[in-house]
VEXMIGU-452870 format. One record per atom (N, C-alpha, C): residue number from 1; atom name; x, y, z. Coordinates in Angstrom, 3 decimals, m for minus. Each point is the difference from the previous one (the first is absolute). Layout:
N
(NUM 'CA' (X Y Z))
...
***
This chain:
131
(1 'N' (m2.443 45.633 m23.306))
(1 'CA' (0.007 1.251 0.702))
(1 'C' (0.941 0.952 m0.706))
(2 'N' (m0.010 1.086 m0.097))
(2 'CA' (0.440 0.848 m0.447))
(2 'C' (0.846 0.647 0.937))
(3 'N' (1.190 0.516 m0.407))
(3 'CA' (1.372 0.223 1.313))
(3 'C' (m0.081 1.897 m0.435))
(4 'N' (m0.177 0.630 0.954))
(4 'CA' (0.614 1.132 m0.623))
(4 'C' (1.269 0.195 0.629))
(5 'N' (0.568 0.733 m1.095))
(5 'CA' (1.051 0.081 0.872))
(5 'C' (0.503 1.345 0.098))
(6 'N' (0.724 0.603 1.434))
(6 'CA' (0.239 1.656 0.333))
(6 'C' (1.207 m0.067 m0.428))
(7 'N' (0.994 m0.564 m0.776))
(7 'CA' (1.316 0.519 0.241))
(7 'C' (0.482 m0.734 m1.152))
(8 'N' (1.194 0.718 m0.380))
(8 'CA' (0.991 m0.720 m0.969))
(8 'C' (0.899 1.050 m0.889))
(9 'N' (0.773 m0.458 m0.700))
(9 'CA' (0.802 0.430 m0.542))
(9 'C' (m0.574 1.423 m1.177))
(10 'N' (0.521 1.248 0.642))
(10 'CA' (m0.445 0.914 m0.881))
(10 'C' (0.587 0.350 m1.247))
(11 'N' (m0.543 0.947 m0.837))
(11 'CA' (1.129 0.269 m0.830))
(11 'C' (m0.504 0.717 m1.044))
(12 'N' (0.281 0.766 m1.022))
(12 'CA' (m0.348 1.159 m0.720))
(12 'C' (0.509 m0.535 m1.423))
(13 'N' (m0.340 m1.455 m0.440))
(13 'CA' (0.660 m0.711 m0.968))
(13 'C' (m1.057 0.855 m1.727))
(14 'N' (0.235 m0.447 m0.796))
(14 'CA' (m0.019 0.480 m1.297))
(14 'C' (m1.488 m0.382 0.161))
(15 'N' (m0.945 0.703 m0.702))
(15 'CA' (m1.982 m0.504 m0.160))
(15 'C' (0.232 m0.642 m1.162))
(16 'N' (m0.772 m0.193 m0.463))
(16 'CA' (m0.011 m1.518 m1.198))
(16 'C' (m1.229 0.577 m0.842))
(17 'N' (m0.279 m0.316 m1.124))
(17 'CA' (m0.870 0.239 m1.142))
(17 'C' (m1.242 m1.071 0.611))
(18 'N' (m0.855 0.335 m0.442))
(18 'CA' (m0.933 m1.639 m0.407))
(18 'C' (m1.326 1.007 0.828))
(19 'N' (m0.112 1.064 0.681))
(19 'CA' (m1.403 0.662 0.542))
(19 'C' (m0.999 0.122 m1.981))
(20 'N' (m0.721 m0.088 0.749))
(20 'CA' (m1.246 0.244 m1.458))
(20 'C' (m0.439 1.375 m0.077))
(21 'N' (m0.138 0.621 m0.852))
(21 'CA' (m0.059 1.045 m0.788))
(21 'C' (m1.941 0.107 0.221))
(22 'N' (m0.450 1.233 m0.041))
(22 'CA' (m0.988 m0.043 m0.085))
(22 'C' (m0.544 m0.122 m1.550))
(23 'N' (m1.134 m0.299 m0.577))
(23 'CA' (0.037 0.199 m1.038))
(23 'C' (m0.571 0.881 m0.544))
(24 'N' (m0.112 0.515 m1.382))
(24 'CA' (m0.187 1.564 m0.404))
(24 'C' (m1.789 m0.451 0.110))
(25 'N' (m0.635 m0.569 0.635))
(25 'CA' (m1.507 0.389 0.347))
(25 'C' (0.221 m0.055 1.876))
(26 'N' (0.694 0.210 0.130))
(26 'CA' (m0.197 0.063 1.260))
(26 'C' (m0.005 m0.896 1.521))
(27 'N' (m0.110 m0.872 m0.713))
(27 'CA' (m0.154 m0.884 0.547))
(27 'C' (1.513 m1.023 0.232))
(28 'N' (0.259 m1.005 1.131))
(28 'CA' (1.415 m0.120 m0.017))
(28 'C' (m0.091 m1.623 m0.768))
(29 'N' (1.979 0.165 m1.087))
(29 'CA' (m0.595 m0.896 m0.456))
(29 'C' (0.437 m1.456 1.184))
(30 'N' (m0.117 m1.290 m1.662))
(30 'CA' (m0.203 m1.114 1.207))
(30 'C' (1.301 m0.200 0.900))
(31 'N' (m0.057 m0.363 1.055))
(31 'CA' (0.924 m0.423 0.905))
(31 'C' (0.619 m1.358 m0.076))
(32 'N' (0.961 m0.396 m0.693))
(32 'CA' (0.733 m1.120 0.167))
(32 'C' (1.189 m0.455 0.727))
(33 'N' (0.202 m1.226 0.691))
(33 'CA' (1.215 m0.206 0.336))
(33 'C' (1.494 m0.098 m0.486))
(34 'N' (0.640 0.722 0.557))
(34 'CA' (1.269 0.318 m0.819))
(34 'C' (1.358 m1.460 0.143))
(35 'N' (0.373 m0.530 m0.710))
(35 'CA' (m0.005 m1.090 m0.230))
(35 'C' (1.898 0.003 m0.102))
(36 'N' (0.475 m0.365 2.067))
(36 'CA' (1.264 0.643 m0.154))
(36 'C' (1.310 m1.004 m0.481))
(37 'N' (0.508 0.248 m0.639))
(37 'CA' (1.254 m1.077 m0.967))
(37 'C' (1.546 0.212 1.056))
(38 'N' (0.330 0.797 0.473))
(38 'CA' (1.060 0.352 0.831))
(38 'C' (m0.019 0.063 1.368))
(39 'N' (1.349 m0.074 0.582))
(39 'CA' (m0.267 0.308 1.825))
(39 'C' (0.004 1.271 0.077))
(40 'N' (0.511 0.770 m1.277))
(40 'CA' (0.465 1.589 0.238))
(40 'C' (m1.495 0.476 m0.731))
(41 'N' (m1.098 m0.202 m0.420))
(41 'CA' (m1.004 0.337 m0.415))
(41 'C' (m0.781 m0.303 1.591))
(42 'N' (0.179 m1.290 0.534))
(42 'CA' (m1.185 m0.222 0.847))
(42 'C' (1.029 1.204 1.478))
(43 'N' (1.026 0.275 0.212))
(43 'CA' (0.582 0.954 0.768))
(43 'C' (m0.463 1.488 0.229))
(44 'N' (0.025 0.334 m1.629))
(44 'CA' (m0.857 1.147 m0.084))
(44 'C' (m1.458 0.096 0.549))
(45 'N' (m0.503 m0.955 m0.592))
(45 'CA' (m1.632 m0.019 0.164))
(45 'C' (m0.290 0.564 1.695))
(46 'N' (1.093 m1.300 0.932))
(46 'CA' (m0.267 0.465 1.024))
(46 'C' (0.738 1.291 0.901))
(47 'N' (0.761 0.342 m0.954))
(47 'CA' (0.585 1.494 0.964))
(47 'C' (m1.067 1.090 m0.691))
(48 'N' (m0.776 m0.147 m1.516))
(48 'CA' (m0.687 1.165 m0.413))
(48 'C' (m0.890 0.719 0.925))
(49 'N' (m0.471 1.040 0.132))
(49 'CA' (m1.085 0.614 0.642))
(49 'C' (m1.308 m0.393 0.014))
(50 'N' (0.067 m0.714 m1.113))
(50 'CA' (m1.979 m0.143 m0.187))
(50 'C' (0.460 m1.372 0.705))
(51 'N' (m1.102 m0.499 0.577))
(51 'CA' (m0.753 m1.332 0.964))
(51 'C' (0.268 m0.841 m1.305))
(52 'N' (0.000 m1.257 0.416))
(52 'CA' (0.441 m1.468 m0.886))
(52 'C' (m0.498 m1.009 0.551))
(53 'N' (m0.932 m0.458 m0.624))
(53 'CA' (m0.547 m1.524 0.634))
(53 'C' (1.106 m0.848 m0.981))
(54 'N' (0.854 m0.914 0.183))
(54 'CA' (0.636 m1.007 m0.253))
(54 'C' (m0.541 m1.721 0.350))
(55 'N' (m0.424 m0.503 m1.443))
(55 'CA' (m0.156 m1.685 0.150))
(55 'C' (1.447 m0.637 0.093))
(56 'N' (0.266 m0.683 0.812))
(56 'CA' (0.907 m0.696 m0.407))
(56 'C' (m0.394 m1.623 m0.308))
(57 'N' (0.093 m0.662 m1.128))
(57 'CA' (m0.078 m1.227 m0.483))
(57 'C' (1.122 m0.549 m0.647))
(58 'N' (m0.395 m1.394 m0.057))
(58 'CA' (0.344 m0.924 m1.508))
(58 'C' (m1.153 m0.667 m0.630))
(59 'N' (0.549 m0.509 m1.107))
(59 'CA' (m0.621 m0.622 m1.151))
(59 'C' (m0.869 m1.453 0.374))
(60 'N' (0.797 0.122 0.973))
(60 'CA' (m0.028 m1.484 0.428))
(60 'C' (m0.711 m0.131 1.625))
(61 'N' (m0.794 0.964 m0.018))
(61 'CA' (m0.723 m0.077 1.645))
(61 'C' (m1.481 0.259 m0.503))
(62 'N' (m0.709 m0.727 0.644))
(62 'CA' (m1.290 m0.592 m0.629))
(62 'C' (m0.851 1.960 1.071))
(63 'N' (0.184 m0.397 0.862))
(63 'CA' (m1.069 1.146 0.506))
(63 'C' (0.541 1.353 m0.663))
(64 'N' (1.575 m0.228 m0.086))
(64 'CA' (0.480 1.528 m1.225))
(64 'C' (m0.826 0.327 m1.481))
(65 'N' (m0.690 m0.789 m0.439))
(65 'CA' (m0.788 m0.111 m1.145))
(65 'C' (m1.161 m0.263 0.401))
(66 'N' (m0.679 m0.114 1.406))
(66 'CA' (m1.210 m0.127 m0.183))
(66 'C' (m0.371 1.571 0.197))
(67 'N' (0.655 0.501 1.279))
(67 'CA' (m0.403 1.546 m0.377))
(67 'C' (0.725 1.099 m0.575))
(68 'N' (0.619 m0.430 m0.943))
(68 'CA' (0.728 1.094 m1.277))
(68 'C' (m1.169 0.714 m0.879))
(69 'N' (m1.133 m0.585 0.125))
(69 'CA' (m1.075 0.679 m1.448))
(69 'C' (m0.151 0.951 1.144))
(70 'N' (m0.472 m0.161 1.670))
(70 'CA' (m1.252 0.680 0.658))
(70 'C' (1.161 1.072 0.964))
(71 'N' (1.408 m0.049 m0.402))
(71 'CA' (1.019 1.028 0.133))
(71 'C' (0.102 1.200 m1.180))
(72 'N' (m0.256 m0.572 m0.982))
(72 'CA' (0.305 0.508 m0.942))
(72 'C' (m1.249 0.956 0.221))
(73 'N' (m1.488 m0.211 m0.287))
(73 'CA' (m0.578 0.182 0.373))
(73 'C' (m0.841 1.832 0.945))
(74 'N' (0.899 m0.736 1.212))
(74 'CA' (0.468 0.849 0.858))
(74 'C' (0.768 1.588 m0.087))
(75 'N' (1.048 m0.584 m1.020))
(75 'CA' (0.732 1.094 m0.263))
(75 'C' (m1.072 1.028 m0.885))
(76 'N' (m0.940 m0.467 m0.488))
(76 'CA' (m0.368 0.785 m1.584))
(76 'C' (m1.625 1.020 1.393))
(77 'N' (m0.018 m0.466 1.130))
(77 'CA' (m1.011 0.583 1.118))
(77 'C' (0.942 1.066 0.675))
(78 'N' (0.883 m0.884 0.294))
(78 'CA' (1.326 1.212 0.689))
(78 'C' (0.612 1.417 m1.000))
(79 'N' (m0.499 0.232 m0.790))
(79 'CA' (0.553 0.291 m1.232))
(79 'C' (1.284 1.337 1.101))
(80 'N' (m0.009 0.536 0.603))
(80 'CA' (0.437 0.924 0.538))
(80 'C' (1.723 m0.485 1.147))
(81 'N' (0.106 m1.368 m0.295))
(81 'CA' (0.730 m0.803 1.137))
(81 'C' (0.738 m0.848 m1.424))
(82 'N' (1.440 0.228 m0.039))
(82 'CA' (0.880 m0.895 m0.182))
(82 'C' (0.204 m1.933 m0.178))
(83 'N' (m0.438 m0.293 m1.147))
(83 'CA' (0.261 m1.687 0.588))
(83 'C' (0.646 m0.476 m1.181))
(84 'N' (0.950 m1.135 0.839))
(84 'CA' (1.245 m0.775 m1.163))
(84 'C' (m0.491 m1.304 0.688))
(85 'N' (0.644 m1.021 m0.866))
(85 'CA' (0.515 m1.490 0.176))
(85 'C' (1.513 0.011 m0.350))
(86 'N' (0.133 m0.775 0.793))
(86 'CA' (1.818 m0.786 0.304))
(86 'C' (m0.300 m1.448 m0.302))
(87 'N' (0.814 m0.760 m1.076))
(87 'CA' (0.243 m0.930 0.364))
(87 'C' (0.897 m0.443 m0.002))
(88 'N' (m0.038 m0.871 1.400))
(88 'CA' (1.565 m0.283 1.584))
(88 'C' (0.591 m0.720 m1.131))
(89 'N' (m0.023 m0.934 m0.959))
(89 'CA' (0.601 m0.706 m0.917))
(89 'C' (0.548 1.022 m1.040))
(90 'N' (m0.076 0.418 m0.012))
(90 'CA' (1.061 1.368 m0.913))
(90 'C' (0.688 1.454 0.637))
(91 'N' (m0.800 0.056 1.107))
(91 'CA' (0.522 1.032 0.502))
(91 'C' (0.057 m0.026 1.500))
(92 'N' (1.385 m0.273 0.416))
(92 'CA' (0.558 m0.146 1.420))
(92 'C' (m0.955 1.349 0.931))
(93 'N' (0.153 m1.249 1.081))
(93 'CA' (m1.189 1.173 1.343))
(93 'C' (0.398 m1.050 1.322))
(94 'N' (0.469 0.547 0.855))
(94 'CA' (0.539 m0.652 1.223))
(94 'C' (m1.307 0.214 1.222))
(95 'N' (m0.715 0.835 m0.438))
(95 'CA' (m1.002 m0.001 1.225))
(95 'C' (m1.584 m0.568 m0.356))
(96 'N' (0.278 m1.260 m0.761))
(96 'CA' (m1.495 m0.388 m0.289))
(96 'C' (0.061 m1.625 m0.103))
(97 'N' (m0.434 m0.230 1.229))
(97 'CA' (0.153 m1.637 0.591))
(97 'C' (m1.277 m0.860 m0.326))
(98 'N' (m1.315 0.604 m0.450))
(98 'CA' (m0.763 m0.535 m0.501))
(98 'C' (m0.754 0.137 m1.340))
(99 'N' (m0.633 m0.513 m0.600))
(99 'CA' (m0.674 0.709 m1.164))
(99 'C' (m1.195 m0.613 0.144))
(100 'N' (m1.136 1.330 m0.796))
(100 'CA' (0.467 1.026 m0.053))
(100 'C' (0.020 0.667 0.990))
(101 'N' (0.534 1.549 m0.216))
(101 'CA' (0.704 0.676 1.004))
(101 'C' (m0.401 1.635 m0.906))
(102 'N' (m0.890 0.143 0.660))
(102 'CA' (m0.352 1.775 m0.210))
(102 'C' (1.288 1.102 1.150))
(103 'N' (0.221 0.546 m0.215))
(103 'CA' (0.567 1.369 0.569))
(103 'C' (m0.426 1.076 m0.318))
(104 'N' (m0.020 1.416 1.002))
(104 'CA' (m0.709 1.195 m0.395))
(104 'C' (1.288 0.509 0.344))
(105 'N' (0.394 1.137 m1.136))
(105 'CA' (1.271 0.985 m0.116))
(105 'C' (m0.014 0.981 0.173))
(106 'N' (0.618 1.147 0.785))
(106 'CA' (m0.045 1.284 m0.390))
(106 'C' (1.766 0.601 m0.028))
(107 'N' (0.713 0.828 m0.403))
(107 'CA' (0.590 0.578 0.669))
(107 'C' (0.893 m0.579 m0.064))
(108 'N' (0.790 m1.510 m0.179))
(108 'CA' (0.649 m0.771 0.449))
(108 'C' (m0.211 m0.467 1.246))
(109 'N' (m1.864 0.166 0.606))
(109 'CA' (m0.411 m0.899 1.230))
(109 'C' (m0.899 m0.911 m0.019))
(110 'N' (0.465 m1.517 0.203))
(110 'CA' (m1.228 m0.656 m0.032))
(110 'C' (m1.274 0.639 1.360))
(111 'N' (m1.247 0.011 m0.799))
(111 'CA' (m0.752 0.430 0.761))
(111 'C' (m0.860 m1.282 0.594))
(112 'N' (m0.131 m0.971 m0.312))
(112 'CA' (m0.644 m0.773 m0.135))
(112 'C' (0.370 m2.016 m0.804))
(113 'N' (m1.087 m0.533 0.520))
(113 'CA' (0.468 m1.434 m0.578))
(113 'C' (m1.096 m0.795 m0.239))
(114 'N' (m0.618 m0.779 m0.888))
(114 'CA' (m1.082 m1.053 m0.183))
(114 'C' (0.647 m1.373 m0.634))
(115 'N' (0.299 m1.273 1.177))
(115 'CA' (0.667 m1.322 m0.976))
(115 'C' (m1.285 m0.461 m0.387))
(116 'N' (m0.074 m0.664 m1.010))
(116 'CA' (m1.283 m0.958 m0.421))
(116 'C' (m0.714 0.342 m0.671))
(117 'N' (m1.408 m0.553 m0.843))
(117 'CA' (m0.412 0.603 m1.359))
(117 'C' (m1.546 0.284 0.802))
(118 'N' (0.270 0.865 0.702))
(118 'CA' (m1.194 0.987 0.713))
(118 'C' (m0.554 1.128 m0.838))
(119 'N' (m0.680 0.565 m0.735))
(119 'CA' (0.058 0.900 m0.459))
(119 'C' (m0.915 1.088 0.942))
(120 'N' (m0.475 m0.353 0.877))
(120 'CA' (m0.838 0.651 0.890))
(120 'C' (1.532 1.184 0.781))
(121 'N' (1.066 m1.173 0.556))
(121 'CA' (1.054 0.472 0.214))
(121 'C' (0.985 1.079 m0.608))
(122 'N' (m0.246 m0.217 m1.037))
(122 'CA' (1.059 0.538 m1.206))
(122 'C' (m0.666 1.454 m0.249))
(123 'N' (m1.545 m0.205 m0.281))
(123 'CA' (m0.541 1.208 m0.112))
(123 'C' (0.252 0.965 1.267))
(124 'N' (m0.376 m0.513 1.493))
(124 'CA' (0.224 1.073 0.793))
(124 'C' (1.655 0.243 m0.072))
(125 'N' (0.938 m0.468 m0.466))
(125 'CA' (1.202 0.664 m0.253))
(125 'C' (m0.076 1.181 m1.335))
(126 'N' (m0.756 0.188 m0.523))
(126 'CA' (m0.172 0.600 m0.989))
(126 'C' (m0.412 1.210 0.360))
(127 'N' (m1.240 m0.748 0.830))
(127 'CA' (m0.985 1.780 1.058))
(127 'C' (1.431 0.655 0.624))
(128 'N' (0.734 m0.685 0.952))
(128 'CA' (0.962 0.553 0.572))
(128 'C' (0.993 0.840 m1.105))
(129 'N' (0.070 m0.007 m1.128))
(129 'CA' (0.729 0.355 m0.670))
(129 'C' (m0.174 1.587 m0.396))
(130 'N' (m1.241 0.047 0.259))
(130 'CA' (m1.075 1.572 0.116))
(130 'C' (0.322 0.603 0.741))
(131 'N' (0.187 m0.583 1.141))
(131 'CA' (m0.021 1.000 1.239))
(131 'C' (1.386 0.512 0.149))
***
């Protein structure tokens, strides 16, 4: 199930690089996941303005790799919506008790939550990311 959530910590934190550029035909280019190495990279992501779908995984979680291709995927349909991977084994995160673990960002607000390798789930966090 997917949690939305109304409330949380606001904040007007720094926006982050990684939106895609349209390309000089017009068209936007591909959408990839931005692939975060820091707590102060994945901090930003979620105080920036633009919406953030966030995977959180490890290396070592079997359903984290079964839907990493059909996330990835995802992002390159979303082209207009924000998406990174975290992984909890390199980069500290106190609010993610299962994997995987999608989150939707805005603002510095979680908007949203999908645990498990749903992608049916993950995508409507993505739609929400539109609105």
């Amino acid at each position: 199930m997917i949690d939305a959530i109304g409330a949380g910590a606001g904040g007007d934190g720094p926006g982050v690089g990684g939106a895609k550029p349209a390309s000089p035909g017009g068209g936007a280019a591909e959408n990839k996941p931005i692939h975060v190495e820091t707590e102060e990279q994945l901090e930003a992501l979620k105080r920036g303005p633009q919406p953030c779908v966030i995977d959180f995984f490890a290396d070592w979680c079997g359903p984290c790799r079964a839907i990493a291709g059909r996330y990835e995927r995802l992002a390159a349909e979303f082209a207009d919506v924000l998406f990174a991977k975290v992984n909890i084994e390199t980069v500290q995160v106190a609010d993610v008790t299962a994997l995987p673990t999608f989150q939707l960002w805005r603002a510095g607000v979680r908007i949203g939550e999908s645990v498990g390798a749903d992608i049916a789930k993950v995508r409507s966090l993505a739609a929400m990311a539109r609105s």
